[in-house]
N, C-alpha and C positions, 0 to 999 in steps of 0.2 A: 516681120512675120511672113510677109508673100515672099520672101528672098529663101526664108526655111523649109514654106510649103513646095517649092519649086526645085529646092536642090533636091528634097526628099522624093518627088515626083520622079527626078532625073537620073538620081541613084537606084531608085526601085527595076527602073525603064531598063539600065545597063545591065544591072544583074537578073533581073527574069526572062532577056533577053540572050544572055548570055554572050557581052561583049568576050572576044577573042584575047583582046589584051589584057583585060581586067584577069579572064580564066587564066594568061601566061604568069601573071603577076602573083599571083594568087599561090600556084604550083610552086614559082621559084623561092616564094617567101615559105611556106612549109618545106620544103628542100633543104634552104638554107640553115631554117629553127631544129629540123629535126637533126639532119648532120649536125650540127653544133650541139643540139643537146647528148645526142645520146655518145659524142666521143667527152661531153664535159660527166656525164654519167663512168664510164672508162675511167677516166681520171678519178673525178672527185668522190665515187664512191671508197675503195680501195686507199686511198689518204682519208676519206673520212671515217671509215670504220676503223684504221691504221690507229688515228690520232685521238679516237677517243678507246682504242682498248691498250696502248704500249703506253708506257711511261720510260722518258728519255729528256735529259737535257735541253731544254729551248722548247718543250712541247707545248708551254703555256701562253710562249708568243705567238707560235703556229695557230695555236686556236683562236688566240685576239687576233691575228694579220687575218684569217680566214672569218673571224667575225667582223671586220674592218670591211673586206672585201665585199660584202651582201651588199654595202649603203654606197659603193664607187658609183659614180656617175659615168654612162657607158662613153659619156664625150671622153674622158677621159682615159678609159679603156682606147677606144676609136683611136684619141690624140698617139698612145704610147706605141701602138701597132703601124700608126703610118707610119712614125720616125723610123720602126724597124724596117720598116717595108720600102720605104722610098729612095726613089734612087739612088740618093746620096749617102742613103742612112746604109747600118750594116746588114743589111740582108739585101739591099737592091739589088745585087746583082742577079736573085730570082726573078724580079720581074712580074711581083706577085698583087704589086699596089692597082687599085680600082681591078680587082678582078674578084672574081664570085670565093676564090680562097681566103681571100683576106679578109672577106666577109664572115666566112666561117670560123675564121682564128679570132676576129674580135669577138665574138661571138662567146667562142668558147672560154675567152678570158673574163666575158660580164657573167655567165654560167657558170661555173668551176665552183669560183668561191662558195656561191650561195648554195651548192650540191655536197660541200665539206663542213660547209656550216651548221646545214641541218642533220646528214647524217652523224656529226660527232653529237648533236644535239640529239638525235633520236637513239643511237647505243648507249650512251652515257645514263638516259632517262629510264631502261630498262631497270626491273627488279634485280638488285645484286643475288636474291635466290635463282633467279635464272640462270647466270653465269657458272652458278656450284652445281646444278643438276647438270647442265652440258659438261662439265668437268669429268664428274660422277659417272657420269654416260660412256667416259673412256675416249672421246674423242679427241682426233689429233688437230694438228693447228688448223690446216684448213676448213676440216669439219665445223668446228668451234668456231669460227668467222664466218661460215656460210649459215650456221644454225643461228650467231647473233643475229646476220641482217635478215633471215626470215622471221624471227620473232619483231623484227625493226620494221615488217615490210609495211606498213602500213603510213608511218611517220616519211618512209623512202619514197613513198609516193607523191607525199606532199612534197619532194624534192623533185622529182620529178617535172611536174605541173611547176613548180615554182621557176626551175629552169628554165625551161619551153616560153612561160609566158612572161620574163625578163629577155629572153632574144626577138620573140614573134614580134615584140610590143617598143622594142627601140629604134631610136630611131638615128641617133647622132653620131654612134660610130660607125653602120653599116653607110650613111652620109659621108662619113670621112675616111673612108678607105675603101669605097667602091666606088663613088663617083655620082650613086645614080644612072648608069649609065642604061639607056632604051635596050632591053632585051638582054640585058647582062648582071648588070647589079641592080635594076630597078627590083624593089619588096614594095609593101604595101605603103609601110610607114612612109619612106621619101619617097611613093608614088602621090601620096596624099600631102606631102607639104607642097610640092611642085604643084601640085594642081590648085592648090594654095593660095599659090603666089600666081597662076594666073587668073584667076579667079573663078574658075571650074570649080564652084562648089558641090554641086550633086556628084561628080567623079570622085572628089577626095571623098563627101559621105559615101558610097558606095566600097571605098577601100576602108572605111570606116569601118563600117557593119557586117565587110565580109570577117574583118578582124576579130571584132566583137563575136560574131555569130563562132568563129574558130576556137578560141577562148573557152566560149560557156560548152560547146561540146567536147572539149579538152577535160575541163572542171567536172562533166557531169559524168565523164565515161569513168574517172579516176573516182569522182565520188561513191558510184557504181560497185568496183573494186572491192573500197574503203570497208562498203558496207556489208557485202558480203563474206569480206576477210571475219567481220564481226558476228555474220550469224555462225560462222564455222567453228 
């Protein structure tokens, strides 16, 4: 109990004080979540609004592989990306392994799916009278895809949020394809295992709670949204 009350005293001490490294850590690790979400956004919107309005050959595996994809474990994202990236592997000769990009590519590979998954899950949920009145409407294909995911907007948010806090909150692949490294690939997550393993427990709580605190202001601002989408 004195070891709980002491790191909690210790972590409170760094962040109202406003440790320098903890504020650098802190930046890099939203830096890295948000670039990664909003290009797995780019992506996985556009294939998941694709995949639940066309019908084509193979479209039923694409939406198992992308419903597969949500439950990957990001060690294994992490694992697939070093092989590409490392030296030896076929992309080394970029040069990209333990550096802040490789971070953002695994990144975007633990994001993606879970951002095609739900969007095919929130058009597909839609009222098929919807689909006939935008028809109706006279509009062309672009229109008609911009008009589904506004009626979707709301369900796309929870993609959103879902994205964001599958990269902010890992921690095994940004470990295994960036190093860790002081001032470069250190985030919050393997800022807090390291401190861990030396037994800095109030520094890792402090990378704990700026997390958490990150999280429920992510959650409430989207819920915010959500809710207003609803009075409208």
């Amino acid at each position: 109990m004195n070891l709980l009350l002491e790191a909690i005293q210790e972590a409170w001490s760094l962040i109202s004080s406003g440790d320098r490294e903890i504020f650098d850590i802190t930046f890099r690790t939203l830096l890295f979540a948000g670039t990664s979400t909003i290009i797995s956004l780019i992506i996985g919107l556009p294939l998941g609004i694709g995949l639940a309005l066309m019908r084509f050959p193979g479209r039923s595996w694409l939406v198992s592989l992308s419903n597969a994809g949500t439950g990957m474990p990001p060690v294994v994202a992490g694992l697939v990306v070093s092989i590409l990236l490392w030296r030896s592997g076929p992309l080394g000769s970029l040069g990209l392994i333990y550096s802040p990009l490789a971070i953002i590519i695994a990144q975007v590979v633990i994001a993606t799916p879970l951002i095609i998954a739900i969007t095919v899950a929130a058009v597909m949920s839609l009222n098929p009278i919807i689909h006939l009145q935008i028809r109706a409407m006279g509009a062309n294909q672009i229109q008609y895809i911009f008009l589904i995911a506004r009626e979707a907007r709301l369900p796309l948010l929870v993609a959103v949020m879902a994205g964001f806090g599958a990269v902010v909150s890992e921690v095994g692949a940004s470990l295994m394809v960036g190093g860790n490294l002081s001032g470069e690939t250190r985030v919050l997550t393997t800022a807090a295992v390291l401190e861990v393993s030396k037994g800095r427990f109030g520094t890792a709580l402090a990378y704990g709670l700026i997390l958490i605190f990150f999280v429920i202001i992510i959650a409430a601002i989207l819920t915010s949204l959500q809710q207003r989408s609803q009075r409208k």
